[in-house]
KEBA-578934 format. One line per field, with one value per residue (C-alpha): x, y, z. Coordinates in nm, 2 decimals. Each point is the difference from the previous one (the first is absolute). Layout:
BEGIN
px <- [X/...] .
py <- [Y/...] .
pz <- [Z/...] .
//
This chain:
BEGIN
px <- [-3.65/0.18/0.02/-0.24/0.09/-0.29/0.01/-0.35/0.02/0.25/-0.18/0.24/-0.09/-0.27/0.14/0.35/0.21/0.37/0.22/0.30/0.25/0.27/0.29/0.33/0.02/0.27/0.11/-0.05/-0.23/-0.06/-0.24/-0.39/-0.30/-0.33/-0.27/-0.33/-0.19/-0.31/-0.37/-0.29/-0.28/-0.43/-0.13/-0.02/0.26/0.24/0.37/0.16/0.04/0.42/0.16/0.26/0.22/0.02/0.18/0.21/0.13/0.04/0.22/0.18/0.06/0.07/0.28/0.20/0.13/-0.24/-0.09/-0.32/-0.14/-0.25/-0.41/0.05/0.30/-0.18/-0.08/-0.23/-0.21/0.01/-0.17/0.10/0.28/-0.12/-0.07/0.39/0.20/0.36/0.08/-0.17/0.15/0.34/-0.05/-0.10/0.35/-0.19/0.20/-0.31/-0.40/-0.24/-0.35/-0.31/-0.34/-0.30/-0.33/-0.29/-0.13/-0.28/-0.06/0.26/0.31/0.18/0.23/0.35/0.25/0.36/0.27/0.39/0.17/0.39/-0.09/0.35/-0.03/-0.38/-0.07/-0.20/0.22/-0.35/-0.33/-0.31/-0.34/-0.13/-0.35/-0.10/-0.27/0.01/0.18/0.29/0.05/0.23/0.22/-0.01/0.16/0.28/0.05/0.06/0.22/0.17/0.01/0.13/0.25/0.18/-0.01/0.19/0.22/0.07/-0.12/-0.27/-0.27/-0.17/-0.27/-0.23/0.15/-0.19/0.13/-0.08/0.03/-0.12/-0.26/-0.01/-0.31/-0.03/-0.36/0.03/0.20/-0.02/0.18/-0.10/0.25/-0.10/0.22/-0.09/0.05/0.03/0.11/0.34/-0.05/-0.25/-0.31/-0.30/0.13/-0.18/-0.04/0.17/-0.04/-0.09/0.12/0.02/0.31/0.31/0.10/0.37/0.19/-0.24/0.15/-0.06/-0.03/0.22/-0.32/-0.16/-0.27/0.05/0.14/0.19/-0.03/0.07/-0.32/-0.03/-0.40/0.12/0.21/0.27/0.21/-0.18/0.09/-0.31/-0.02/-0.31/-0.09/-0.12/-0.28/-0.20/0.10/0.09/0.31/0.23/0.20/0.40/0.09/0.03/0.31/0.04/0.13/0.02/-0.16/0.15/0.12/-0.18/0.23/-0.10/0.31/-0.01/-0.20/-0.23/0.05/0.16/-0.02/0.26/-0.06/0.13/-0.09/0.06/-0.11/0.37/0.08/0.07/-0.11/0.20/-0.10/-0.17/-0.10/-0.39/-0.04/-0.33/-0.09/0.20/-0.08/0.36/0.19/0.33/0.22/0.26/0.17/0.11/0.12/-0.10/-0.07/-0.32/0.00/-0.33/-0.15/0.11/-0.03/0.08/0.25/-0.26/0.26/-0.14/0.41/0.04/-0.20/0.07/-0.10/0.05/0.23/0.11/0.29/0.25/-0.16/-0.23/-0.24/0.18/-0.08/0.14/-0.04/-0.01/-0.06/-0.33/0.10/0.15/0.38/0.26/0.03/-0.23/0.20/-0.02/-0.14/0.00/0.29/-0.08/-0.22/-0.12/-0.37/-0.04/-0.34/-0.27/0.15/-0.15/0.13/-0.05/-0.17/0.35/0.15/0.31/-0.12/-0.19/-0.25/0.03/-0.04/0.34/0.06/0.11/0.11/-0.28/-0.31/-0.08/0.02/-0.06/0.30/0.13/0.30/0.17/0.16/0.29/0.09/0.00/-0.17/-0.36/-0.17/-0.25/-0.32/-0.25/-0.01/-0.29/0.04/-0.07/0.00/-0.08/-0.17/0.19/-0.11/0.08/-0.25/0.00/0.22/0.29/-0.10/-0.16/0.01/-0.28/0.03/-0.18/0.13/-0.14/-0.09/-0.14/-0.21/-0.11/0.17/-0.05/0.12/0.27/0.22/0.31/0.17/0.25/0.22/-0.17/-0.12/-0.35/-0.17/-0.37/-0.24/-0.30/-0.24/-0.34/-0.31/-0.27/-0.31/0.22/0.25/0.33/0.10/0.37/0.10/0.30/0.14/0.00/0.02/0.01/-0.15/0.20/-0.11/-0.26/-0.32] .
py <- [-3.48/-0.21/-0.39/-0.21/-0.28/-0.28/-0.15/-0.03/-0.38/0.05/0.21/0.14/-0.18/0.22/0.21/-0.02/0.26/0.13/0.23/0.17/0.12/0.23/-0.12/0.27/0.20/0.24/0.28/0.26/-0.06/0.22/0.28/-0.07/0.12/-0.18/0.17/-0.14/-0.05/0.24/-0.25/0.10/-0.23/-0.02/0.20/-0.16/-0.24/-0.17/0.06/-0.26/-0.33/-0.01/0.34/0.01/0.23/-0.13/-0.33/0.21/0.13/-0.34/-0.13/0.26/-0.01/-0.38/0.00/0.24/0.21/0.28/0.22/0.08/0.40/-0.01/0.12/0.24/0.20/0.05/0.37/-0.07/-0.38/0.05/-0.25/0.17/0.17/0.37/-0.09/-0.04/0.29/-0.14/0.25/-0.13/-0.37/0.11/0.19/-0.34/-0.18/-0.17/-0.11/-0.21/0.09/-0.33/0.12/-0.14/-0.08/-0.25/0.05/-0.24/-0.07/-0.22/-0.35/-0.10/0.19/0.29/0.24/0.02/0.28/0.05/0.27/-0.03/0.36/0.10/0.26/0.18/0.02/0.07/-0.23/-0.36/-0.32/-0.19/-0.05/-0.27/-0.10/-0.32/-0.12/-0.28/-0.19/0.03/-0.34/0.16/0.31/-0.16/-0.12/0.35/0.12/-0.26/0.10/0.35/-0.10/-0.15/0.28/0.23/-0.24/-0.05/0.38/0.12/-0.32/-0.11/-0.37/-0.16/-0.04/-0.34/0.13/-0.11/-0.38/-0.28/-0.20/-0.45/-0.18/-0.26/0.05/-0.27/0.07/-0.30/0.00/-0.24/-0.35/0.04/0.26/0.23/0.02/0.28/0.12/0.38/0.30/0.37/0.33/0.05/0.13/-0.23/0.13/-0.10/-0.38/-0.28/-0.41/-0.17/-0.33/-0.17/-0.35/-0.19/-0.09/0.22/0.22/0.12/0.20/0.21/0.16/0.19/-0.02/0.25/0.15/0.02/-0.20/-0.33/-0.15/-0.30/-0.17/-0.34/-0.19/-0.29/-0.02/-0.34/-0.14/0.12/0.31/0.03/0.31/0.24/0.29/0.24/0.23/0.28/0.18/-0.30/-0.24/-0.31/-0.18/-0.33/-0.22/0.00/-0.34/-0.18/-0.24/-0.23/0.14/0.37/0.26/0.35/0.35/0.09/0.31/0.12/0.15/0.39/-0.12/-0.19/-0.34/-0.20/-0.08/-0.10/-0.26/-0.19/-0.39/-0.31/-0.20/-0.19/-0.03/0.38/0.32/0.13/0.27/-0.05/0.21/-0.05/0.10/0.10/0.00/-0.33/-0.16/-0.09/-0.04/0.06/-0.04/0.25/-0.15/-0.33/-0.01/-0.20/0.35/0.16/0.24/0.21/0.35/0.08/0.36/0.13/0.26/0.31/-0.10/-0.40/-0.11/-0.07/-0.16/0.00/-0.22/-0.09/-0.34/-0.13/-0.17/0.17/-0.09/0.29/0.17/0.26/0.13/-0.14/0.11/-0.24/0.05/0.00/-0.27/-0.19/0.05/-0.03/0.01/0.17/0.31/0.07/0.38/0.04/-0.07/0.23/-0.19/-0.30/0.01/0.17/-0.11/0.13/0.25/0.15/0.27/0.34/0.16/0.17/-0.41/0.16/-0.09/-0.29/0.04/-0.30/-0.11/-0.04/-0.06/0.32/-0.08/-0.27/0.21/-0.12/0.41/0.12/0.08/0.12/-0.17/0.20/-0.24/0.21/-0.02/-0.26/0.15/-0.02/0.31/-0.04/0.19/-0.09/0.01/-0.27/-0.39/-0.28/0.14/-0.18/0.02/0.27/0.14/0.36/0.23/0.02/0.32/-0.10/0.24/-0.20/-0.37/-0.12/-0.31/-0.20/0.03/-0.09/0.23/-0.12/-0.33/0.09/0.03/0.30/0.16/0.29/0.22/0.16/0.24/-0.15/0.26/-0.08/0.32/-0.05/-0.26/-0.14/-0.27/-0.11/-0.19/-0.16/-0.05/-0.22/0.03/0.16/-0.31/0.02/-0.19/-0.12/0.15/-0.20/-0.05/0.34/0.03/0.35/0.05/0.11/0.35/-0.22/0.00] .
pz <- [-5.44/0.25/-0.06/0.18/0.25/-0.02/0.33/0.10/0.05/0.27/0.28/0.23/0.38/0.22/0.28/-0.12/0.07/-0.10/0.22/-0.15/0.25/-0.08/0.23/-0.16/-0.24/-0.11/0.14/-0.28/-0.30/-0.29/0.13/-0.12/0.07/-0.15/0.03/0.13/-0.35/-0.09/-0.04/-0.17/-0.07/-0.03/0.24/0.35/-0.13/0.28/-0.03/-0.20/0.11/-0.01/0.09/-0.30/0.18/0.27/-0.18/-0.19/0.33/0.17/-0.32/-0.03/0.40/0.01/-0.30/0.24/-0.29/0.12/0.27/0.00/0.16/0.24/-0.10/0.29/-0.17/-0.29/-0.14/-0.20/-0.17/-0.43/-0.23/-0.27/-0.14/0.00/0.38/0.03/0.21/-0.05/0.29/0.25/-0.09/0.02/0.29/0.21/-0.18/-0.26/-0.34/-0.15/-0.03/-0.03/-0.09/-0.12/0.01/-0.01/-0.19/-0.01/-0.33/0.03/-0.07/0.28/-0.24/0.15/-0.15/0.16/-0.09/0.18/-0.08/0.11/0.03/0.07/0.24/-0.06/-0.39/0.08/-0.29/-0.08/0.00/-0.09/-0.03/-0.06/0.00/0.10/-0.09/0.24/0.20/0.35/0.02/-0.13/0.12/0.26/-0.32/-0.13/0.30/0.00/-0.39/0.11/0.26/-0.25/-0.25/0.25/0.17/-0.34/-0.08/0.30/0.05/-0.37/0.13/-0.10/0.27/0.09/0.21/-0.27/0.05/0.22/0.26/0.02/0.33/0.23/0.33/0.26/0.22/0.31/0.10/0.29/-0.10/-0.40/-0.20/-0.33/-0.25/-0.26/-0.24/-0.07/-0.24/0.12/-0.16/0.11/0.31/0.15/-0.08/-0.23/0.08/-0.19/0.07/-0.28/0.12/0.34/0.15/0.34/-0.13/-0.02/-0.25/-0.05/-0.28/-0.22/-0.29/-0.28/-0.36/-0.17/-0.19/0.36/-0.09/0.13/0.36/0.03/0.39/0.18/0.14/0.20/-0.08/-0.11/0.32/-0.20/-0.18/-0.29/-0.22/-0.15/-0.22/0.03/-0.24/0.20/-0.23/-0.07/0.29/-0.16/0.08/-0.13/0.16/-0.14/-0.03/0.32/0.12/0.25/0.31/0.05/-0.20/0.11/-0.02/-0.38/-0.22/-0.24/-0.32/-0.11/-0.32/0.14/-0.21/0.29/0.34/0.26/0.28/0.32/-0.07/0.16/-0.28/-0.02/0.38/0.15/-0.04/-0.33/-0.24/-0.34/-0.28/-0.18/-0.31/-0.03/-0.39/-0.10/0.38/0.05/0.36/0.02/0.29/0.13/0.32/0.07/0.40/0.32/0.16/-0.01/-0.28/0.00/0.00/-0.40/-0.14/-0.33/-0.11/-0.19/-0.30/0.03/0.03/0.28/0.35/0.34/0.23/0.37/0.10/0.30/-0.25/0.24/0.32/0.09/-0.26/-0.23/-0.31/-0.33/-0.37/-0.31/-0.36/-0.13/-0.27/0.26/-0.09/0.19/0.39/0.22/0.17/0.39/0.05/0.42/0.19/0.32/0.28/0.06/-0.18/-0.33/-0.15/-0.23/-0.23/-0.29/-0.30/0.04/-0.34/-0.16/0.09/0.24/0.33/0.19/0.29/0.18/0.40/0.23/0.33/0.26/0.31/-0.01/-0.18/-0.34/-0.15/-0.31/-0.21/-0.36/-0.15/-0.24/-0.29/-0.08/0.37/0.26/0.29/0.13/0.12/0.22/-0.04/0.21/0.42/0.07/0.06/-0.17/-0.36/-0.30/-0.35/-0.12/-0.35/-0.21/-0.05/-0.41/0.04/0.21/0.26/0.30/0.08/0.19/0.21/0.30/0.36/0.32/0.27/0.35/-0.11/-0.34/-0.35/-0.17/-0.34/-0.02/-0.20/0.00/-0.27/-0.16/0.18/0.32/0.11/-0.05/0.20/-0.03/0.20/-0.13/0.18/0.00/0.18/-0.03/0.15/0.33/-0.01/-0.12/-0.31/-0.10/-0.36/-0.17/-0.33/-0.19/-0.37/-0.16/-0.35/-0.27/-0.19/-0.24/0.14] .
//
């Protein structure tokens, strides 16, 4: 039985709606075809409510490793496996099967079955059952995504991951800040918590079941953490001056922060079980946006120390002096770890864009990922393999993301009601959930 996520108190706001757009995609993808799944419910029964297929086809689409055959080449449609004809498979220059079906079981439950063949070796690479309520059987299909995804690339998938960020809707002179929850690619998107006040830099417990953001409910930064199931929240600690940029460390225990409790910004370290604050940086620059190493050694941090913003890396224990990481362009800013700790995501200036780029720390150059303007808000999807980021296109922020090779680009966007609403500061969930 899949987990359930208790969100009820948060109702998702009416008329919403998310667009993902497919923007590039690679060239040549691992030959699959999914087959539309087989339904059988009470007589006069309406389809099902999510067509499960039909997301399996879209993730595995999106994560540009595949290349999906077209419903009008196919042969023949099998549920099952003594429906499959290898043959005909082959003969259409497929290397992997994707079947399945849905079947209702009453009582709002349904039964949902998936198989994975190597059309070549004619043989099962795997199989599994599902037993959910209808408001799961999207989740099923990202957990088959995943299953299959990590079967044919030896990666694990993080289709069954959710997204955090920030929606700005302006109804006439005041603004609506709500920070929101989605599955990773958008859909199924939840209100956290709403304010007429902003709200900036959501992120995510390393269990996946709490958010730390920055408010200014009170006039001022304040920092919060939710717990997402039940809805309560605490405030940390609050400081004179500027409350900012929350991180949490790999275990959990600790919690990195920009303050400008003793003059400016500089980065401190909260202990959360003994309530300690420890400070890292002592500079007249602005030292802000910390993230941890996944090993908890080390943080990096953006500082204007050497006259524009660049990225910097101290201990975690506050030894010794902090190290410069970016030495190519003028504007370095925002970087955080990659999941295996050799690389950094972070925002730099091109030929006056703010793009998305990967800085490999064995090496000294940037590569630059992403083609759109104004980037920010990088963050790793939990297996290394996509960063997703906000950008700007025409008037409106939206969310995108980019393989970490860059190959594969994605928009995602939102309506309201018909009008356009700004989507900023993405956080991706780790695998807990």
């Amino acid at each position: 039985m899949l987990a359930a996520l208790s969100l009820a108190a948060f109702p998702a706001p009416a008329r919403a709606q998310i667009e993902v757009v497919i923007t590039q995609g690679v060239e040549k993808g691992v030959p699959v075809a999914v087959v539309p799944f087989g339904w059988s419910g009470k007589s006069g029964a309406a389809a099902p409510p999510v067509n499960v297929s039909g997301v399996i086809s879209d993730n595995l689409r999106g994560s540009g490793r595949f290349e999906l055959a077209l419903r009008e080449d196919f042969l023949d449609f099998p549920h099952n496996h003594d429906q499959v004809k290898f043959s005909d498979w082959s003969q259409i220059g497929v290397d992997h099967l994707v079947i399945g079906s849905v079947h209702q079981l009453g009582e709002g439950r349904y039964r949902v079955r998936f198989q994975l063949f190597d059309v070549h070796r004619r043989g099962q690479i795997a199989a599994i059952q599902f037993i959910v309520p209808q408001s799961r059987l999207r989740r099923s299909a990202h957990k088959i995504s995943d299953i299959i995804f990590e079967k044919l690339t030896g990666i694990r998938g993080a289709f069954d991951t959710r997204i955090a960020f920030v929606s700005v809707a302006a109804p006439g002179a005041e603004q609506r800040y709500a920070l929101n929850i989605a599955d990773y690619d958008g859909r199924n998107a939840q209100t956290v918590f709403r304010s007429s006040e902003p709200v900036l830099s959501p992120v995510w417990s390393p269990d996946g079941e709490q958010l730390a953001y920055v408010t200014f409910e009170k006039r001022h930064s304040v920092v919060y953490i939710q717990h997402l199931k039940n809805g309560t929240r605490r405030k940390l600690p609050g400081h004179p001056g500027l409350n900012s940029a929350p991180a949490w460390s790999a275990d959990g225990r600790r919690m990195a922060l920009s303050l400008s409790r003793d003059g400016n910004p500089e980065i401190y370290v909260h202990d959360f079980a003994s309530g300690d604050l420890r400070r890292l940086t002592r500079h007249t620059a602005i030292d802000t946006e910390p993230a941890w190493s996944p090993d908890g050694r080390h943080i990096v941090f953006t500082s204007n120390r050497s006259g524009s913003p660049q990225i910097y890396r101290i201990s975690a224990s506050g030894r010794g002096r902090p190290q410069r990481l970016t030495f190519e362009g003028s504007y370095n800013a925002g970087a955080v770890y990659a999941p295996d700790g050799g690389s950094l995501a972070l925002v730099s200036n091109v030929d006056g864009e703010h793009r998305v780029g990967v800085l490999f720390l064995d090496s000294d150059g940037i590569f630059t990922l992403s083609d759109t303007r104004l980037d920010e808000s990088p963050a790793f999807a939990p297996n290394g393999e996509a960063i997703l980021y906000a950008t700007k296109t025409g008037p409106n922020s939206i969310l995108a993301s980019v393989s970490k090779d860059g190959r594969t680009k994605k928009l995602i966007t939102r309506q309201d009601g018909g009008a356009s609403v700004d989507l900023r500061e993405p956080a991706w969930s780790p695998f807990n959930r």
